[in-house]
C-alpha positions as CSV (number, residue, x, y, z in Angstrom):
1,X,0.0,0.0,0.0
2,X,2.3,2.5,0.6
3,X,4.1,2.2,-2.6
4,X,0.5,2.8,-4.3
5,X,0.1,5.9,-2.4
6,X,4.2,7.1,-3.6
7,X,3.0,6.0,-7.0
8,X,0.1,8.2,-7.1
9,X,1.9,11.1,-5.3
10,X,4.9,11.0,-7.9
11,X,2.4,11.3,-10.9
12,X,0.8,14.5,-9.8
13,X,3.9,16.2,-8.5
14,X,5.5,15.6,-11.6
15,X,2.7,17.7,-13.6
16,X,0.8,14.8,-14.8
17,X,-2.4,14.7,-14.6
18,X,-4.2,12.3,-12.3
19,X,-8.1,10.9,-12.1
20,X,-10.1,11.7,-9.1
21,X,-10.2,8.4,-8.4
22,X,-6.7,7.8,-8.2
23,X,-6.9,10.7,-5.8
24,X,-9.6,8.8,-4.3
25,X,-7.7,5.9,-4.1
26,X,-4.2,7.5,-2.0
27,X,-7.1,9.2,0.4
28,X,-8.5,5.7,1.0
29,X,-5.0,4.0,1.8
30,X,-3.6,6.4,4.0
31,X,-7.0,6.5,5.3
32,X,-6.5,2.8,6.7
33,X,-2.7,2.5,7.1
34,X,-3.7,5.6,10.1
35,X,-7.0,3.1,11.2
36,X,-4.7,0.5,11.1
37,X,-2.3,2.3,13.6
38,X,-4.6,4.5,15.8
39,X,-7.0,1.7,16.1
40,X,-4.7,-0.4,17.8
41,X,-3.5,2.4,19.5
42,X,-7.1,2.5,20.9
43,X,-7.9,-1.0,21.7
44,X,-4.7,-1.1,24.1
45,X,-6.0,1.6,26.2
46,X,-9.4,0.5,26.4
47,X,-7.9,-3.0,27.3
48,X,-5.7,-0.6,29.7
49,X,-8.8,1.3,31.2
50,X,-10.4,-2.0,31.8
51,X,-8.0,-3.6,34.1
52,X,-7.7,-0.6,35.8
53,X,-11.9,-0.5,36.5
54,X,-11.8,-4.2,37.2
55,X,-9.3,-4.0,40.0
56,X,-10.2,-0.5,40.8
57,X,-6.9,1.1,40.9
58,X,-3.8,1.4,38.4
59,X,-2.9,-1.3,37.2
């Protein structure tokens, strides 16, 4: 995925011309790659918030 998105982003700063669905495209990859990171981000403090309510203090 990331070369996809390089790919796409060469083309239009080199001048050419690019469909706004290959825009569409680059938006929807970096889109997930950051899901894909901040999600996980999230699920680890939810996991940590849990353990912390269950015993009731830090954990």
């Amino acid at each position: 995925m990331p070369d996809s998105i390089r790919f796409i982003g060469n083309c239009s700063s080199h001048k050419e011309q690019i469909a706004k669905n290959d825009l569409f495209d680059a938006f929807e990859f970096i889109k997930t790659v950051l899901d894909l990171i901040y999600d996980n981000e999230l699920n680890k403090i939810i996991s940590h918030a849990k353990k912390i309510n269950s015993h009731r203090k830090p954990a």
